[in-house]
N, C-alpha and C positions, 0 to 999 in steps of 0.2 A: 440436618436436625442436630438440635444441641445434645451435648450427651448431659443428662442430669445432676447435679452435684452433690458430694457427698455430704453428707451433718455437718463434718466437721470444718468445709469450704465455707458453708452459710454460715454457721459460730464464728468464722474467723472474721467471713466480711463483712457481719455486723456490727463485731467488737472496732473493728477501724472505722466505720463507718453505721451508726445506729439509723439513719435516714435511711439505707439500702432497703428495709425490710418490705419497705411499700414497694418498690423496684421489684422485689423478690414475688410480692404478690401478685404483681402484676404482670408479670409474665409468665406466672405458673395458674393463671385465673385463666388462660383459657384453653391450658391441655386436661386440667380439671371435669370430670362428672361430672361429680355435685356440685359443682357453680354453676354449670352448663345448665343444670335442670332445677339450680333453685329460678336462674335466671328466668328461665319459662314462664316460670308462675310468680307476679310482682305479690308482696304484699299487702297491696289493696283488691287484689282479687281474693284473701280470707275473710272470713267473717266468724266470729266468735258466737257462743250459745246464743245469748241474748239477743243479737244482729240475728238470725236464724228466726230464732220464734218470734223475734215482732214482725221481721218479713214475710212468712208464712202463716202465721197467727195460729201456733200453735203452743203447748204446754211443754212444762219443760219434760214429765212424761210422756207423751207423744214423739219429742225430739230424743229422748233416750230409746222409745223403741226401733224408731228410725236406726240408731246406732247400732243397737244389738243382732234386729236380723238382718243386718248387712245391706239395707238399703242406702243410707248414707254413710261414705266413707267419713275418717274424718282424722284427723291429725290429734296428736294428743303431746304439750310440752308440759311437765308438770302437773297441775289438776286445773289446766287450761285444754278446750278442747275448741280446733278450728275445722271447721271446712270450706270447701272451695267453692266458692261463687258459680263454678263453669257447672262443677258437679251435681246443684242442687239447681242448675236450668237442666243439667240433663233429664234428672229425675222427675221433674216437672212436664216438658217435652214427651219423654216415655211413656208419659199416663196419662193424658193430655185425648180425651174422645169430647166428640162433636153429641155426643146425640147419645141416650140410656136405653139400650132395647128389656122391652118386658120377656119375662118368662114365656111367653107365647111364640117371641116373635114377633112383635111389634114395636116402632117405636114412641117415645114418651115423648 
Protein backbone atom coordinates (compact mmCIF):
# COMPACT_ATOMS: atom_id res chain seq x y z
CA UNK A 1 0.00 0.00 0.00
CA UNK A 2 1.11 3.35 -0.92
CA UNK A 3 1.95 5.54 2.01
CA UNK A 4 -0.01 8.95 1.36
CA UNK A 5 1.75 12.06 0.45
CA UNK A 6 2.17 15.02 2.28
CA UNK A 7 0.66 18.83 1.08
CA UNK A 8 3.67 19.82 0.43
CA UNK A 9 4.81 16.56 -2.13
CA UNK A 10 1.43 17.33 -4.15
CA UNK A 11 2.50 21.52 -4.26
CA UNK A 12 5.61 20.43 -5.32
CA UNK A 13 4.57 18.07 -8.23
CA UNK A 14 2.14 20.16 -9.47
CA UNK A 15 4.29 23.35 -9.70
CA UNK A 16 6.76 20.89 -12.08
CA UNK A 17 4.23 19.50 -13.65
CA UNK A 18 0.45 21.28 -13.60
CA UNK A 19 -1.17 17.96 -15.78
CA UNK A 20 -0.24 15.67 -12.63
CA UNK A 21 -3.35 16.84 -10.86
CA UNK A 22 -5.76 14.72 -12.79
CA UNK A 23 -3.13 11.68 -12.13
CA UNK A 24 -3.59 12.86 -8.49
CA UNK A 25 -7.33 12.50 -8.74
CA UNK A 26 -7.33 9.60 -10.16
CA UNK A 27 -5.79 7.65 -8.06
CA UNK A 28 -7.06 8.91 -4.85
CA UNK A 29 -10.80 8.55 -6.63
CA UNK A 30 -10.90 5.21 -5.51
CA UNK A 31 -9.62 4.99 -1.75
CA UNK A 32 -12.19 8.01 -1.40
CA UNK A 33 -15.89 7.60 0.32
CA UNK A 34 -17.47 10.18 -1.03
CA UNK A 35 -16.79 9.21 -4.69
CA UNK A 36 -17.46 5.78 -3.81
CA UNK A 37 -21.03 6.80 -2.90
CA UNK A 38 -21.56 9.68 -5.05
CA UNK A 39 -20.75 6.95 -7.68
CA UNK A 40 -23.69 4.87 -6.41
CA UNK A 41 -26.21 7.14 -7.19
CA UNK A 42 -25.70 8.71 -11.12
CA UNK A 43 -27.22 11.99 -11.70
CA UNK A 44 -29.86 11.12 -13.78
CA UNK A 45 -31.27 9.11 -11.00
CA UNK A 46 -32.24 12.83 -9.28
CA UNK A 47 -35.02 14.64 -10.00
CA UNK A 48 -35.82 18.09 -8.92
CA UNK A 49 -39.42 19.79 -7.52
CA UNK A 50 -40.92 20.29 -10.47
CA UNK A 51 -39.87 16.54 -12.10
CA UNK A 52 -41.53 15.32 -8.68
CA UNK A 53 -45.01 16.87 -8.90
CA UNK A 54 -45.60 16.49 -12.59
CA UNK A 55 -44.53 12.69 -12.09
CA UNK A 56 -46.87 12.23 -9.17
CA UNK A 57 -49.29 14.95 -9.88
CA UNK A 58 -49.12 16.63 -7.08
CA UNK A 59 -48.91 20.37 -5.61
CA UNK A 60 -46.00 21.91 -4.72
CA UNK A 61 -47.89 21.94 -0.96
CA UNK A 62 -48.41 18.33 -0.89
CA UNK A 63 -44.62 17.75 -2.01
CA UNK A 64 -43.46 20.14 0.92
CA UNK A 65 -45.58 18.15 3.22
CA UNK A 66 -44.07 15.06 1.88
CA UNK A 67 -40.76 16.74 2.93
CA UNK A 68 -41.51 17.89 6.31
CA UNK A 69 -42.95 14.71 8.04
CA UNK A 70 -40.10 12.77 6.70
CA UNK A 71 -41.77 10.89 4.16
CA UNK A 72 -39.62 11.84 1.34
CA UNK A 73 -36.09 12.32 1.89
CA UNK A 74 -34.61 14.71 -0.12
CA UNK A 75 -31.31 16.61 -0.89
CA UNK A 76 -31.06 20.22 -0.55
CA UNK A 77 -28.03 22.46 -2.64
CA UNK A 78 -28.84 25.99 -2.33
CA UNK A 79 -32.69 26.62 -2.47
CA UNK A 80 -32.53 23.80 -5.09
CA UNK A 81 -34.07 20.68 -3.51
CA UNK A 82 -33.49 17.02 -5.32
CA UNK A 83 -34.59 13.51 -4.60
CA UNK A 84 -33.91 10.24 -5.54
CA UNK A 85 -35.72 8.50 -8.29
CA UNK A 86 -35.15 4.93 -6.17
CA UNK A 87 -36.61 6.72 -3.10
CA UNK A 88 -39.86 7.85 -4.32
CA UNK A 89 -40.56 4.13 -6.09
CA UNK A 90 -39.89 3.03 -2.58
CA UNK A 91 -42.41 5.12 -1.15
CA UNK A 92 -44.82 4.34 -3.90
CA UNK A 93 -44.06 0.39 -3.43
CA UNK A 94 -44.69 0.88 0.45
CA UNK A 95 -48.28 2.09 0.09
CA UNK A 96 -49.03 0.47 -2.75
CA UNK A 97 -52.58 -2.03 -1.58
CA UNK A 98 -54.61 -4.10 -4.02
CA UNK A 99 -58.03 -3.58 -2.58
CA UNK A 100 -59.89 -0.76 0.38
CA UNK A 101 -61.38 -2.63 3.16
CA UNK A 102 -64.66 -0.96 4.78
CA UNK A 103 -64.98 -0.10 8.29
CA UNK A 104 -66.89 -3.51 8.64
CA UNK A 105 -64.63 -5.46 7.21
CA UNK A 106 -65.42 -5.87 3.99
CA UNK A 107 -63.95 -5.18 0.93
CA UNK A 108 -64.70 -2.27 -1.67
Amino acid sequence: MNTPKRIGEIIEELRKDPNSFVSIIERNASSCPFHQHVGQTPLEEWLDNQDVMQLLHISPRTLQTLRSNGTLPFSRIGNKLFYRRADIQQILKDNYTMFKLRGNGNIE
